[in-house]
N, CA, C and O atoms as a Tripos MOL2 file, in Angstrom:
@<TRIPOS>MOLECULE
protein
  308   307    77     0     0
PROTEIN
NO_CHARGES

@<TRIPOS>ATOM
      1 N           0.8520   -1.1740    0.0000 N.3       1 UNK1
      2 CA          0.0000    0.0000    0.0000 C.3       1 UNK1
      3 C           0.8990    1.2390    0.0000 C.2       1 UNK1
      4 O           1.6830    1.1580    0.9450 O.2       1 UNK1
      5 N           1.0420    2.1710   -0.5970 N.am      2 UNK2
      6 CA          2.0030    3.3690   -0.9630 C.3       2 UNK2
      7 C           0.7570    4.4980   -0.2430 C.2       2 UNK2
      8 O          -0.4720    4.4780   -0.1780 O.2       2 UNK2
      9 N           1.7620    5.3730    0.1930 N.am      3 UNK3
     10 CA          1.3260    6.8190    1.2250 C.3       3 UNK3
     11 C          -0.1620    7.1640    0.8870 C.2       3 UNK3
     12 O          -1.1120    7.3130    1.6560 O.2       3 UNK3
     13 N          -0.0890    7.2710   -0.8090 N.am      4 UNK4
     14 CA         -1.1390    8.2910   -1.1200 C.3       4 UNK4
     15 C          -2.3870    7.0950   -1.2190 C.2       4 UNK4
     16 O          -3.4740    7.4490   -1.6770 O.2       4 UNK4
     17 N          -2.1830    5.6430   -0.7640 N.am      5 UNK5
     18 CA         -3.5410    4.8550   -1.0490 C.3       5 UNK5
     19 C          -3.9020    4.7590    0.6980 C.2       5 UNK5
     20 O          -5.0320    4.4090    1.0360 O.2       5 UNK5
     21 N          -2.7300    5.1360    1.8670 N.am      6 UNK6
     22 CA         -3.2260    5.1070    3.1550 C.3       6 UNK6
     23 C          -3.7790    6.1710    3.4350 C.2       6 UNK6
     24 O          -4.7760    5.9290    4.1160 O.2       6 UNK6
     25 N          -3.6120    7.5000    3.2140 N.am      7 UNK7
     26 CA         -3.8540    8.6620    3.0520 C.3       7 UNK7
     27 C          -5.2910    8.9570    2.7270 C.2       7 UNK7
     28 O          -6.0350    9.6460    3.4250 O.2       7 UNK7
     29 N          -5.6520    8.2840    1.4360 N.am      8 UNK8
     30 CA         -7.0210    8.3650    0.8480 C.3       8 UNK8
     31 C          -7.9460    7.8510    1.6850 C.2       8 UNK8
     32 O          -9.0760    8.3380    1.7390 O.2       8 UNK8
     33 N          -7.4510    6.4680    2.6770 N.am      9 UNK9
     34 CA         -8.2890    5.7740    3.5990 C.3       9 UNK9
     35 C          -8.2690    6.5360    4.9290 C.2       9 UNK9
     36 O          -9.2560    6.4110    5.6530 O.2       9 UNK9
     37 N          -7.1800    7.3680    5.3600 N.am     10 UNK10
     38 CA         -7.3980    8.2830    6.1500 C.3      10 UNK10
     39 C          -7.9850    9.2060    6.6910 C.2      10 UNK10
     40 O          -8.5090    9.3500    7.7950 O.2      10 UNK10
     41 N          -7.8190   10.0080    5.5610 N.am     11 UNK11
     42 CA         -8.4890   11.1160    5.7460 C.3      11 UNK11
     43 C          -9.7040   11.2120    5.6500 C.2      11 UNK11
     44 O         -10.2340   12.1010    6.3170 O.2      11 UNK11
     45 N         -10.3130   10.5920    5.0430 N.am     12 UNK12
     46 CA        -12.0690   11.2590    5.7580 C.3      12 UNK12
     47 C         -12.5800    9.9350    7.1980 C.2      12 UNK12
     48 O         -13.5900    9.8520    7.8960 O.2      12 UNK12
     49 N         -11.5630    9.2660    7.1360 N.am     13 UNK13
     50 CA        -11.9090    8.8600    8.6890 C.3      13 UNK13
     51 C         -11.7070    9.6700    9.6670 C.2      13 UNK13
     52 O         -12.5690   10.1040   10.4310 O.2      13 UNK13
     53 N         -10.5640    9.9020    9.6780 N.am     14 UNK14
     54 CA        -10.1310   11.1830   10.7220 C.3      14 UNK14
     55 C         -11.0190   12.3740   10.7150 C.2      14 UNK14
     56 O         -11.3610   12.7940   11.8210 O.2      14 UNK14
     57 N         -11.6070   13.2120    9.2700 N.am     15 UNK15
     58 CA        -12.6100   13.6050    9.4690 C.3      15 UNK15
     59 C         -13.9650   13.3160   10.5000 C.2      15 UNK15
     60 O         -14.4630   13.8430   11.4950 O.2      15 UNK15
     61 N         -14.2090   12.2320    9.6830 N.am     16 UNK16
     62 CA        -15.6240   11.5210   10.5410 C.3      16 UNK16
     63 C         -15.0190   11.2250   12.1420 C.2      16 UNK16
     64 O         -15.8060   11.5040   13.0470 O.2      16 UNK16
     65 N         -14.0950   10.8500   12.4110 N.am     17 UNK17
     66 CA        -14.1080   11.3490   13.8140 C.3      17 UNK17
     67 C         -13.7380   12.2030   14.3920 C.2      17 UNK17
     68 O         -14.0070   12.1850   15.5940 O.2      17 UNK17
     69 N         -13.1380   13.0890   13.9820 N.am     18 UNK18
     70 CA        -13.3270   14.8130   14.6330 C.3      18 UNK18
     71 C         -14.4620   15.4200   14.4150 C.2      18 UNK18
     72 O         -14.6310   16.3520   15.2020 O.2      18 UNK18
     73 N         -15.8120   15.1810   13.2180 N.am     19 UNK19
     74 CA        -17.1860   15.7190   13.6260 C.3      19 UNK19
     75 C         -17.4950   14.9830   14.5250 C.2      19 UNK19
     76 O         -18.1490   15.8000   15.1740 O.2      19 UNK19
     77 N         -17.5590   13.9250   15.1920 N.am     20 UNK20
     78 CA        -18.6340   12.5240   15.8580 C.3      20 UNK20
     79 C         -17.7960   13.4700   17.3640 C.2      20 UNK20
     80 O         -18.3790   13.7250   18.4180 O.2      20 UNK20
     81 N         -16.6540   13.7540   17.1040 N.am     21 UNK21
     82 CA        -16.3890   13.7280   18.5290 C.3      21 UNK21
     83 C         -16.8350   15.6600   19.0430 C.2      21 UNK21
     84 O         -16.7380   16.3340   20.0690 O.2      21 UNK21
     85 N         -17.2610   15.8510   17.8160 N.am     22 UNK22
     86 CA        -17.1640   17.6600   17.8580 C.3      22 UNK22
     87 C         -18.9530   17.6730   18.4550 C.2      22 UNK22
     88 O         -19.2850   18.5620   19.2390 O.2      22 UNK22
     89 N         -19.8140   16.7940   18.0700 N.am     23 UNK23
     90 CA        -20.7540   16.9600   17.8560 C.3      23 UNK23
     91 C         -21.0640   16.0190   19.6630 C.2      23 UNK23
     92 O         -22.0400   16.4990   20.2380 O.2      23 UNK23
     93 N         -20.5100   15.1100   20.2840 N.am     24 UNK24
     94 CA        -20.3910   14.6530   21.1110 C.3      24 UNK24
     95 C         -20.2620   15.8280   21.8990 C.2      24 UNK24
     96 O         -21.2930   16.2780   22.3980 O.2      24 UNK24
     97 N         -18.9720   16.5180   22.1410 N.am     25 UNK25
     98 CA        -18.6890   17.5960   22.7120 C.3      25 UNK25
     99 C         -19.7360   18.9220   23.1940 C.2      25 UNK25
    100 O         -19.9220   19.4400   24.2950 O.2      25 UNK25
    101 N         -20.4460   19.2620   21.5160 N.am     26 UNK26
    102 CA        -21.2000   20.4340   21.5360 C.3      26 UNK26
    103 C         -22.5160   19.9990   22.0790 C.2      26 UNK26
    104 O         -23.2470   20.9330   22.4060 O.2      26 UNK26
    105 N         -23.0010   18.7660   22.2560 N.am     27 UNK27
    106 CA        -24.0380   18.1040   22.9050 C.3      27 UNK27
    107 C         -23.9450   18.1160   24.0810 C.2      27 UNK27
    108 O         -24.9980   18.6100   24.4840 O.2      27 UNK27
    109 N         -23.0920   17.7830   25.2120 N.am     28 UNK28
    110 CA        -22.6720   17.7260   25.9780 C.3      28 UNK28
    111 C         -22.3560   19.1410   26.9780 C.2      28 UNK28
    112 O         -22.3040   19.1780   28.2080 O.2      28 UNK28
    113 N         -22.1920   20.1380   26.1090 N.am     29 UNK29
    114 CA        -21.6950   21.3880   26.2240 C.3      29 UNK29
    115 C         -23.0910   21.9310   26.5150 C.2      29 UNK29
    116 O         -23.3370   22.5190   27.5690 O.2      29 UNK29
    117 N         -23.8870   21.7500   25.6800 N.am     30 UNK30
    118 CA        -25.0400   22.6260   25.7610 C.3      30 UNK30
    119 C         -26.3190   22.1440   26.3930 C.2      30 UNK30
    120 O         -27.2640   22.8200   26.7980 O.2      30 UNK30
    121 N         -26.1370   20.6900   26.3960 N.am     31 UNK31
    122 CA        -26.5220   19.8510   27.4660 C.3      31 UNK31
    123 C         -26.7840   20.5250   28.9790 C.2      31 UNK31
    124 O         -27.7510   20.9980   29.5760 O.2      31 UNK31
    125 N         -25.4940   20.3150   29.2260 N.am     32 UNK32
    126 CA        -25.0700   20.6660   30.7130 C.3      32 UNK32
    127 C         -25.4500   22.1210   30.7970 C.2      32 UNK32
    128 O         -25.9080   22.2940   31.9260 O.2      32 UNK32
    129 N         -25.4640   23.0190   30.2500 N.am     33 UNK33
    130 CA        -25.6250   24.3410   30.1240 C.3      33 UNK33
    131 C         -26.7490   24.8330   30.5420 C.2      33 UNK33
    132 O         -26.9010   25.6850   31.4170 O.2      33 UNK33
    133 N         -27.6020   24.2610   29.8740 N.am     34 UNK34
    134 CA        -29.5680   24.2090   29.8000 C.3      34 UNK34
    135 C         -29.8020   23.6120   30.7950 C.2      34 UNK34
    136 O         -30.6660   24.2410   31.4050 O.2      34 UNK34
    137 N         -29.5420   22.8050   31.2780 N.am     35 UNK35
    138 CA        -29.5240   22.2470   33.1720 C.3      35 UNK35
    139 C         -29.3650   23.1060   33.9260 C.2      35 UNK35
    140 O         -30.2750   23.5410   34.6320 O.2      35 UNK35
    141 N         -28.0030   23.6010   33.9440 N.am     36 UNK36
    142 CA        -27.5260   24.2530   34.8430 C.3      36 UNK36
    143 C         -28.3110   26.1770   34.7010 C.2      36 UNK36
    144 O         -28.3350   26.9900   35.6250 O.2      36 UNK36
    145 N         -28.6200   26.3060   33.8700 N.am     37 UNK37
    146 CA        -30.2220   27.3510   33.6330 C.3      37 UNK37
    147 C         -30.8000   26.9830   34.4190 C.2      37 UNK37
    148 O         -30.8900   27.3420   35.5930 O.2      37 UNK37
    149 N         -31.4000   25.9990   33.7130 N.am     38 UNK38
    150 CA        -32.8210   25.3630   34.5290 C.3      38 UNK38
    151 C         -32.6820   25.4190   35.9980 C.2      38 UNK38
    152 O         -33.7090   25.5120   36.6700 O.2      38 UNK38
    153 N         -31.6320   25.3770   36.5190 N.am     39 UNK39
    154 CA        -31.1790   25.2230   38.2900 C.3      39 UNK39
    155 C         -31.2950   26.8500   38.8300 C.2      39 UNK39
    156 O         -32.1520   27.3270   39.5750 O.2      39 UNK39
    157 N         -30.4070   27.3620   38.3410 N.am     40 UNK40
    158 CA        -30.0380   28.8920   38.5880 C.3      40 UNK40
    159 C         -30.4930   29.6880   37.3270 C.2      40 UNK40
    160 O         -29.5480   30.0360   36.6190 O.2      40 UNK40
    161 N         -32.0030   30.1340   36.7930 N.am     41 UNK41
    162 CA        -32.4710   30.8610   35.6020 C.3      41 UNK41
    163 C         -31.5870   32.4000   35.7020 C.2      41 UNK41
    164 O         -31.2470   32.9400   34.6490 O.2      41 UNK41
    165 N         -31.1890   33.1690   37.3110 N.am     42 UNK42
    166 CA        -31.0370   34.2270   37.3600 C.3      42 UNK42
    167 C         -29.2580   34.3590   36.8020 C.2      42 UNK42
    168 O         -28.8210   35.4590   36.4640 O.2      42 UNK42
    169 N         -28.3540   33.0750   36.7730 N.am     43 UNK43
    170 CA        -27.2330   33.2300   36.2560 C.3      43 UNK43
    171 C         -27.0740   33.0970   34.3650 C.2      43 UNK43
    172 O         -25.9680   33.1810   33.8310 O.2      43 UNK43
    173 N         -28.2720   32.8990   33.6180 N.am     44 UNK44
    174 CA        -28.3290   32.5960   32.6260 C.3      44 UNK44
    175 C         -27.3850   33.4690   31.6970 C.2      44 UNK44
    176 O         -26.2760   33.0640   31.3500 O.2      44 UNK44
    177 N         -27.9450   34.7890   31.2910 N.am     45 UNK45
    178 CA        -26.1680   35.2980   30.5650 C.3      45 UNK45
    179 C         -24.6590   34.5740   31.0570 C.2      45 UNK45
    180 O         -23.9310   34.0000   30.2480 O.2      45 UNK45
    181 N         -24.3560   34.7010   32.4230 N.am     46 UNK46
    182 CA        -23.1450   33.8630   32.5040 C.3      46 UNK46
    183 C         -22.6170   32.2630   32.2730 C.2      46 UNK46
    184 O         -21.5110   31.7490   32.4400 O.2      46 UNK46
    185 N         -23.8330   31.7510   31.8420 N.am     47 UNK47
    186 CA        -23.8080   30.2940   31.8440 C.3      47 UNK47
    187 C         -23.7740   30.6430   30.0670 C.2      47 UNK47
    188 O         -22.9470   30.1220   29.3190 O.2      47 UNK47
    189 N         -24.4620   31.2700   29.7720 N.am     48 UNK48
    190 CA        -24.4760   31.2540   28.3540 C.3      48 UNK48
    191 C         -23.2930   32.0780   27.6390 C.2      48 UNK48
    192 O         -23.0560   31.6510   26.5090 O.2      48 UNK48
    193 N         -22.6650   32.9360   27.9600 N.am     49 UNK49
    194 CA        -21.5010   33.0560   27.4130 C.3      49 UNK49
    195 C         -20.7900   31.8840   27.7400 C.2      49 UNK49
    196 O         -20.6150   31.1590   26.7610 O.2      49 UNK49
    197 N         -20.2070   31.3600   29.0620 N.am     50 UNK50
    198 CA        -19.4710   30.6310   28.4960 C.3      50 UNK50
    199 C         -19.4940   29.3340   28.0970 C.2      50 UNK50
    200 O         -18.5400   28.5600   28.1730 O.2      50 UNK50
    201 N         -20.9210   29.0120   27.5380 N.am     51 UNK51
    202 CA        -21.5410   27.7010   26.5370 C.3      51 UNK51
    203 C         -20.7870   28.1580   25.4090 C.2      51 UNK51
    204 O         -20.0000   27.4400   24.7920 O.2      51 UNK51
    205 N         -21.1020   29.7070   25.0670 N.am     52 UNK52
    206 CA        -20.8600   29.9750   23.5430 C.3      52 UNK52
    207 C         -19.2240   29.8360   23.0300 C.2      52 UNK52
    208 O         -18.7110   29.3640   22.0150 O.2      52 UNK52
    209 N         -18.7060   30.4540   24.1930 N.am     53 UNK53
    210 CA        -16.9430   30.6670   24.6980 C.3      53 UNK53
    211 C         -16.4400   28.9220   24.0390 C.2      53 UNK53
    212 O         -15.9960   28.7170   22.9100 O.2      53 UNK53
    213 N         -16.6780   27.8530   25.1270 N.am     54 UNK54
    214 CA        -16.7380   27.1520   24.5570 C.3      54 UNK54
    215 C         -17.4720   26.1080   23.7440 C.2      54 UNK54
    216 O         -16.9100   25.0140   23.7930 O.2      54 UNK54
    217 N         -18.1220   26.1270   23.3090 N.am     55 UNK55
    218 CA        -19.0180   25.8480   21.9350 C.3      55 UNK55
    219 C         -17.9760   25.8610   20.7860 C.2      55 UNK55
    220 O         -17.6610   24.9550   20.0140 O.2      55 UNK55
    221 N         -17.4170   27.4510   20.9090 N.am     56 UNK56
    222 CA        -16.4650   27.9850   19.5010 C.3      56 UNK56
    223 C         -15.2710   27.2460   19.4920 C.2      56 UNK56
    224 O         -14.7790   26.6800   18.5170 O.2      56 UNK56
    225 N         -14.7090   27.3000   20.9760 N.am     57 UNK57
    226 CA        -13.6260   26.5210   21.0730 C.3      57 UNK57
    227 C         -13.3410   24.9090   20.3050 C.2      57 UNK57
    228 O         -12.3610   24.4620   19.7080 O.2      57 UNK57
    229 N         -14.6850   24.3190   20.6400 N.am     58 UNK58
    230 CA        -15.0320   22.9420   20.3380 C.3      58 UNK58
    231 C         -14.6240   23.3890   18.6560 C.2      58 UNK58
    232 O         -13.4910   23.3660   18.1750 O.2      58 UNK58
    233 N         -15.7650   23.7490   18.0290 N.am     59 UNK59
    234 CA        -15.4590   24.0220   16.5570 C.3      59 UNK59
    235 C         -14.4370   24.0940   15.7310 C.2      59 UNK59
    236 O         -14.1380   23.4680   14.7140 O.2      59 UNK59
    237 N         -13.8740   25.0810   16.4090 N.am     60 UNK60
    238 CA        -12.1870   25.5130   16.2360 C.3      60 UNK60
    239 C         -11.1030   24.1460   15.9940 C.2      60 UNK60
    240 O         -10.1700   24.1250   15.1910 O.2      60 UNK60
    241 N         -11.5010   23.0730   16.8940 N.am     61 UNK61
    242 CA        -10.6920   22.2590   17.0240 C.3      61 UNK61
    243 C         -11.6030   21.1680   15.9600 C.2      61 UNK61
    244 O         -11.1270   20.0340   15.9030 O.2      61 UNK61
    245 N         -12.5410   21.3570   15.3390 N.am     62 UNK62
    246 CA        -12.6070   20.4330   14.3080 C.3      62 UNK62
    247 C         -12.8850   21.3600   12.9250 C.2      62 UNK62
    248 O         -13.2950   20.8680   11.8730 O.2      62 UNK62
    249 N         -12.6910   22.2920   13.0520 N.am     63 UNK63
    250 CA        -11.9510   23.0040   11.7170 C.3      63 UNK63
    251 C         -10.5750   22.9110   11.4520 C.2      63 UNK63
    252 O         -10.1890   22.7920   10.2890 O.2      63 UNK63
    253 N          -9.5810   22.9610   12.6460 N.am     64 UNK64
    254 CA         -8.0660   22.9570   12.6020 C.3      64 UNK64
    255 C          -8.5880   21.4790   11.4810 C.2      64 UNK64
    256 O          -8.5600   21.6890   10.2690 O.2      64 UNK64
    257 N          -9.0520   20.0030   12.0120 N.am     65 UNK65
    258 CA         -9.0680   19.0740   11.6360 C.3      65 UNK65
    259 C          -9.5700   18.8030   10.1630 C.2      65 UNK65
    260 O          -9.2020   17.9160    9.3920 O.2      65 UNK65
    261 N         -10.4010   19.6860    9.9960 N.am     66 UNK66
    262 CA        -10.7940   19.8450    8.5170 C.3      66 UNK66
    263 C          -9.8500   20.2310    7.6450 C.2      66 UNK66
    264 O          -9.6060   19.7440    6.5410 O.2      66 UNK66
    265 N          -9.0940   21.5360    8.4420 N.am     67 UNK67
    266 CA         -7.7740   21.7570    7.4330 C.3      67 UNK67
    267 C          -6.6800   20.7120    7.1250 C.2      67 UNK67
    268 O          -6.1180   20.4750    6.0560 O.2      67 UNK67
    269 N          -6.5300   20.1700    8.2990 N.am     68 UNK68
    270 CA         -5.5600   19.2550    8.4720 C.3      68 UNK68
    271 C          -5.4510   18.3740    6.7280 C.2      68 UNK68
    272 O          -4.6960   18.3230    5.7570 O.2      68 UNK68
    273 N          -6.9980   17.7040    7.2960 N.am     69 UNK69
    274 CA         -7.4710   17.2130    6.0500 C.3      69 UNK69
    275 C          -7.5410   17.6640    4.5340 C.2      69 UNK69
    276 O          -7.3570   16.8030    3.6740 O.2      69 UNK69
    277 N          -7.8220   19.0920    4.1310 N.am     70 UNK70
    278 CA         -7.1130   19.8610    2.6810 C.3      70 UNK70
    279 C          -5.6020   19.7230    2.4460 C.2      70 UNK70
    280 O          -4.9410   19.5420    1.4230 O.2      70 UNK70
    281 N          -5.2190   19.8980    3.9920 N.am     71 UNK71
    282 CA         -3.1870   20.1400    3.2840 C.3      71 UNK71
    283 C          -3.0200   18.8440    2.6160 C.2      71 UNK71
    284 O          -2.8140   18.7300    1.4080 O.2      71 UNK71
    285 N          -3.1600   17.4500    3.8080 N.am     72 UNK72
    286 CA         -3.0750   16.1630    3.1960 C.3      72 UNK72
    287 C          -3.8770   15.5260    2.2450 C.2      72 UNK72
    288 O          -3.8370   14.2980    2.1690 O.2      72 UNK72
    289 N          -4.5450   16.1320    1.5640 N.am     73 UNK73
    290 CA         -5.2820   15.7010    0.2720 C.3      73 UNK73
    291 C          -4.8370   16.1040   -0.7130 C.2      73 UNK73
    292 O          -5.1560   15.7620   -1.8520 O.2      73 UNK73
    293 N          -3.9240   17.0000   -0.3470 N.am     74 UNK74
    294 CA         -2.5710   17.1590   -1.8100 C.3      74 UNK74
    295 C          -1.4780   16.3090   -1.8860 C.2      74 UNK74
    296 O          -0.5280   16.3140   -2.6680 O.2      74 UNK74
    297 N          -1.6960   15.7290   -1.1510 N.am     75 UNK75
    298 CA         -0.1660   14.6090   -0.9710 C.3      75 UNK75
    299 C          -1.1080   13.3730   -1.6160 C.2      75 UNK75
    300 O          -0.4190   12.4000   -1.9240 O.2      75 UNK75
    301 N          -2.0730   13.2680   -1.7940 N.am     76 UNK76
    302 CA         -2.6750   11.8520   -2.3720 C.3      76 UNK76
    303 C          -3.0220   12.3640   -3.4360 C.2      76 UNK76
    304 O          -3.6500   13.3590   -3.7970 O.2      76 UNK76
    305 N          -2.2630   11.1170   -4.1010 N.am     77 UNK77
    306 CA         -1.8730   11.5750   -5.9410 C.3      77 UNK77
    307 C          -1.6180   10.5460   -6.6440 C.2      77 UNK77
    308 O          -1.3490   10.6670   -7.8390 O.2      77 UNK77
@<TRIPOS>BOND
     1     1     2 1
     2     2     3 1
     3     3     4 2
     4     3     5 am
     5     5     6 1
     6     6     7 1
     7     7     8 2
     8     7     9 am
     9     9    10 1
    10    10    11 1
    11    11    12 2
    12    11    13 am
    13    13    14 1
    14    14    15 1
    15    15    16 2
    16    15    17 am
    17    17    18 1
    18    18    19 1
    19    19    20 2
    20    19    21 am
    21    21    22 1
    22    22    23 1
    23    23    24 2
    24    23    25 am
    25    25    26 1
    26    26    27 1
    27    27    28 2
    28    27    29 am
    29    29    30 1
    30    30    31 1
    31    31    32 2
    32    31    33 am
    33    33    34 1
    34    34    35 1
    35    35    36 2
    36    35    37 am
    37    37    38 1
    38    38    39 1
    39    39    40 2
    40    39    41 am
    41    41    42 1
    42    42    43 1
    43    43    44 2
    44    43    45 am
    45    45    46 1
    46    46    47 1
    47    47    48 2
    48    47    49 am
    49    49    50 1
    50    50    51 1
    51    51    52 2
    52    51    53 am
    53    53    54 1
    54    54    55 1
    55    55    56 2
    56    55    57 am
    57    57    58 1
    58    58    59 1
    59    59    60 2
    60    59    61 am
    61    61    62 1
    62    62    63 1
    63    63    64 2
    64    63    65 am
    65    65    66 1
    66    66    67 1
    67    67    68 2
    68    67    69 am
    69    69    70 1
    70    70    71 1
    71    71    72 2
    72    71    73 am
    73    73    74 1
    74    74    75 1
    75    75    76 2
    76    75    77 am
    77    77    78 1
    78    78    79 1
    79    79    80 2
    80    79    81 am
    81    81    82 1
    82    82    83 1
    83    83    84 2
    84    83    85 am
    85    85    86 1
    86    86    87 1
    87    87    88 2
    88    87    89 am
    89    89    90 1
    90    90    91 1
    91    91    92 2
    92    91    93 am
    93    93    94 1
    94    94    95 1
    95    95    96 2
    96    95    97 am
    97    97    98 1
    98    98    99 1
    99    99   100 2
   100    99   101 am
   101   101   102 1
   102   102   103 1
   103   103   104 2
   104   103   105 am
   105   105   106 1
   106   106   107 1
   107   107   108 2
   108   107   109 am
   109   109   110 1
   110   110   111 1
   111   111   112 2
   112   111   113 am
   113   113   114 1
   114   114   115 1
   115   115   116 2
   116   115   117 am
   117   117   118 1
   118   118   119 1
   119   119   120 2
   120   119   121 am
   121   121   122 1
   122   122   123 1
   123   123   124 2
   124   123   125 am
   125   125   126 1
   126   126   127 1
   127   127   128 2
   128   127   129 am
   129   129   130 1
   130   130   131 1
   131   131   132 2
   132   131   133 am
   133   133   134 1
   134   134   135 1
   135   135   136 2
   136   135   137 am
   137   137   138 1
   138   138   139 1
   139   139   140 2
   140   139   141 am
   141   141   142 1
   142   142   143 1
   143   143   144 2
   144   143   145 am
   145   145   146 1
   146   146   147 1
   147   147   148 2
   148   147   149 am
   149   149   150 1
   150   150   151 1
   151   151   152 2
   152   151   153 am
   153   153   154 1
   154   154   155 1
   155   155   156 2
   156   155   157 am
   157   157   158 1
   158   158   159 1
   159   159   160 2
   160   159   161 am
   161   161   162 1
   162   162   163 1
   163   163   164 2
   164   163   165 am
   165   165   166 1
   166   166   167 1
   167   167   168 2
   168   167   169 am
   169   169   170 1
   170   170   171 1
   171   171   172 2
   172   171   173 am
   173   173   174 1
   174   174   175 1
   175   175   176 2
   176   175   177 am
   177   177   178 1
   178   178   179 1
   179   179   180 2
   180   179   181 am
   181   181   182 1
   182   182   183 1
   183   183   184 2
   184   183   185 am
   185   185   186 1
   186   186   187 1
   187   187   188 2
   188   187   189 am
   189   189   190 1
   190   190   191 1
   191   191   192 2
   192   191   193 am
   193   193   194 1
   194   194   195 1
   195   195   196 2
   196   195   197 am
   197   197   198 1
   198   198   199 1
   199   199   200 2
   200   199   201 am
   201   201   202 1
   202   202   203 1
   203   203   204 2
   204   203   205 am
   205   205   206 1
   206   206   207 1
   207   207   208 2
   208   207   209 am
   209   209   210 1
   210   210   211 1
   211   211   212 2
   212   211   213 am
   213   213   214 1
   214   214   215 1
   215   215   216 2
   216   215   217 am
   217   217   218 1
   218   218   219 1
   219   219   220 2
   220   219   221 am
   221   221   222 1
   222   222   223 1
   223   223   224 2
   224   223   225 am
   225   225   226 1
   226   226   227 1
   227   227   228 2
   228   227   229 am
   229   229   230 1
   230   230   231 1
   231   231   232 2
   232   231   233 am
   233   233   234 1
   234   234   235 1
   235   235   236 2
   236   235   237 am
   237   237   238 1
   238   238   239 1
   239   239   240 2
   240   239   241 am
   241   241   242 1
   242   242   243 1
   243   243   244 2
   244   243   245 am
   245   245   246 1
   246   246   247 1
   247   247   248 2
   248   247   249 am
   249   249   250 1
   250   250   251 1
   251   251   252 2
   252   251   253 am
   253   253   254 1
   254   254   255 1
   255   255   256 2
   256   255   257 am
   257   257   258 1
   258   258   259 1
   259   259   260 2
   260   259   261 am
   261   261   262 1
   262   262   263 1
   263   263   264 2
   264   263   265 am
   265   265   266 1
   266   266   267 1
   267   267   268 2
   268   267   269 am
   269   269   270 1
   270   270   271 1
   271   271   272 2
   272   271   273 am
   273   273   274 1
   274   274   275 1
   275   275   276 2
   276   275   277 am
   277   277   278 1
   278   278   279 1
   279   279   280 2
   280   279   281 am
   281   281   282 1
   282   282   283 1
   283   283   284 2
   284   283   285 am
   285   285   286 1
   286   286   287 1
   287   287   288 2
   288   287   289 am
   289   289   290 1
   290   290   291 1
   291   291   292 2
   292   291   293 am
   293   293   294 1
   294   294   295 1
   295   295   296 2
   296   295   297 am
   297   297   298 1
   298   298   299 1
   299   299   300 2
   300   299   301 am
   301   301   302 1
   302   302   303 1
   303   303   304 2
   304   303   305 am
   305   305   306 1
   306   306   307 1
   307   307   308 2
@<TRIPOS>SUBSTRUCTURE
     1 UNK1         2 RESIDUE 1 A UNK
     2 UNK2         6 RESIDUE 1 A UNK
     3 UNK3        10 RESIDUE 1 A UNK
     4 UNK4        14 RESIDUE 1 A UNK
     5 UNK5        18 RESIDUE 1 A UNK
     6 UNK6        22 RESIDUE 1 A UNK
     7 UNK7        26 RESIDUE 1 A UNK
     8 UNK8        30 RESIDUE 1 A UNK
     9 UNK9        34 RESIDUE 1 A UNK
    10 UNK10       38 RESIDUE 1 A UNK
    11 UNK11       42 RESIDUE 1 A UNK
    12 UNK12       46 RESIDUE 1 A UNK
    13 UNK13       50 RESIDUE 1 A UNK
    14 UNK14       54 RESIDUE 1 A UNK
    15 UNK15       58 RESIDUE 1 A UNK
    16 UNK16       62 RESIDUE 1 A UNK
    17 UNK17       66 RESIDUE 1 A UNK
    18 UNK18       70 RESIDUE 1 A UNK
    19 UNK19       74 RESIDUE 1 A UNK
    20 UNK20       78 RESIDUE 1 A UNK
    21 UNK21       82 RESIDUE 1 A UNK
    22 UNK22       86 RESIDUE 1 A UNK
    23 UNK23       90 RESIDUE 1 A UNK
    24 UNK24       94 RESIDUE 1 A UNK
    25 UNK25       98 RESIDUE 1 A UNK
    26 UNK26      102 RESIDUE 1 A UNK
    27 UNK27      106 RESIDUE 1 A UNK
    28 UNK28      110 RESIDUE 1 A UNK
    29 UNK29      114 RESIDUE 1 A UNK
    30 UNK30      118 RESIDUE 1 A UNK
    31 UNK31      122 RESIDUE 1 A UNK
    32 UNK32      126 RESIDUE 1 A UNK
    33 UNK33      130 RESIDUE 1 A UNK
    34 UNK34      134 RESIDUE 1 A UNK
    35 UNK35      138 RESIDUE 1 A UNK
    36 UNK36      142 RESIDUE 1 A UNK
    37 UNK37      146 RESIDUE 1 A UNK
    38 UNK38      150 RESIDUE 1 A UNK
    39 UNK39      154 RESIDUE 1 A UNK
    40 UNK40      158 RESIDUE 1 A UNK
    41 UNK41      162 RESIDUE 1 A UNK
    42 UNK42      166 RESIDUE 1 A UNK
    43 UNK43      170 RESIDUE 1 A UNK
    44 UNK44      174 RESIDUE 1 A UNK
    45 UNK45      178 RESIDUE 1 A UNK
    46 UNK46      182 RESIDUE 1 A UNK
    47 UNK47      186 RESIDUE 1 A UNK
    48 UNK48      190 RESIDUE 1 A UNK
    49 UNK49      194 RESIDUE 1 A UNK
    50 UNK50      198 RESIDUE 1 A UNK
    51 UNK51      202 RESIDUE 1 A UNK
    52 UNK52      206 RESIDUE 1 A UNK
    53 UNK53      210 RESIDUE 1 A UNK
    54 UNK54      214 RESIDUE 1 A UNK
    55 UNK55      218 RESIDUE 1 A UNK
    56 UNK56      222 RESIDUE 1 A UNK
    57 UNK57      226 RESIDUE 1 A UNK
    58 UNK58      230 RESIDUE 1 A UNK
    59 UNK59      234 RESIDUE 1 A UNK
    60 UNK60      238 RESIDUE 1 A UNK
    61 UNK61      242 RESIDUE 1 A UNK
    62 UNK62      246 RESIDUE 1 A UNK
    63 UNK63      250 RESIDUE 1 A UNK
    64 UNK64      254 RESIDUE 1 A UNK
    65 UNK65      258 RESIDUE 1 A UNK
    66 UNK66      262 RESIDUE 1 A UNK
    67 UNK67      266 RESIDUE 1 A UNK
    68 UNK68      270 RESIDUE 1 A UNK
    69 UNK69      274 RESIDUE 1 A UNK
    70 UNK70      278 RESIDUE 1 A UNK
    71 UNK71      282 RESIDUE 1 A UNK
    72 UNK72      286 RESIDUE 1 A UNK
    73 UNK73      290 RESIDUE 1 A UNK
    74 UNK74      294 RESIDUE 1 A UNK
    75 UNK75      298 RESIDUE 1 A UNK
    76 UNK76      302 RESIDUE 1 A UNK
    77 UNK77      306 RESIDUE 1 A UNK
């Protein structure tokens, strides 16, 4: 098997698990968030910035992964 035929099998796995795990994350994130409302309604702006704070963060780290994925899709050739 040569680089660019492991590569091809790679990369959109690695994709598919940086969304599964992004989407795990942002579930989880906003999950807990809407609870923790529901407990304390009068802290809600502060619970909700920093859902959003990190929410973006989460994203961020499966966009880096998306890119990841463009650079190395020029190397499979």
């Amino acid at each position: 098997m040569t680089t660019g035929t492991a590569l091809g099998f790679a990369l959109p796995l690695m994709m598919a698990i940086a969304a599964f795990g992004s989407a795990l994350g942002l579930g989880k994130t906003v999950s807990s968030a809407m609870e923790a409302i529901g407990r304390q309604p009068e802290a809600a702006p502060k619970i909700q910035i920093a859902m959003v704070i990190g929410a973006a963060f989460i994203e961020a780290l499966t966009i880096y992964a998306l890119l990841t994925v463009f650079i190395f899709q020029g190397k499979v050739i």
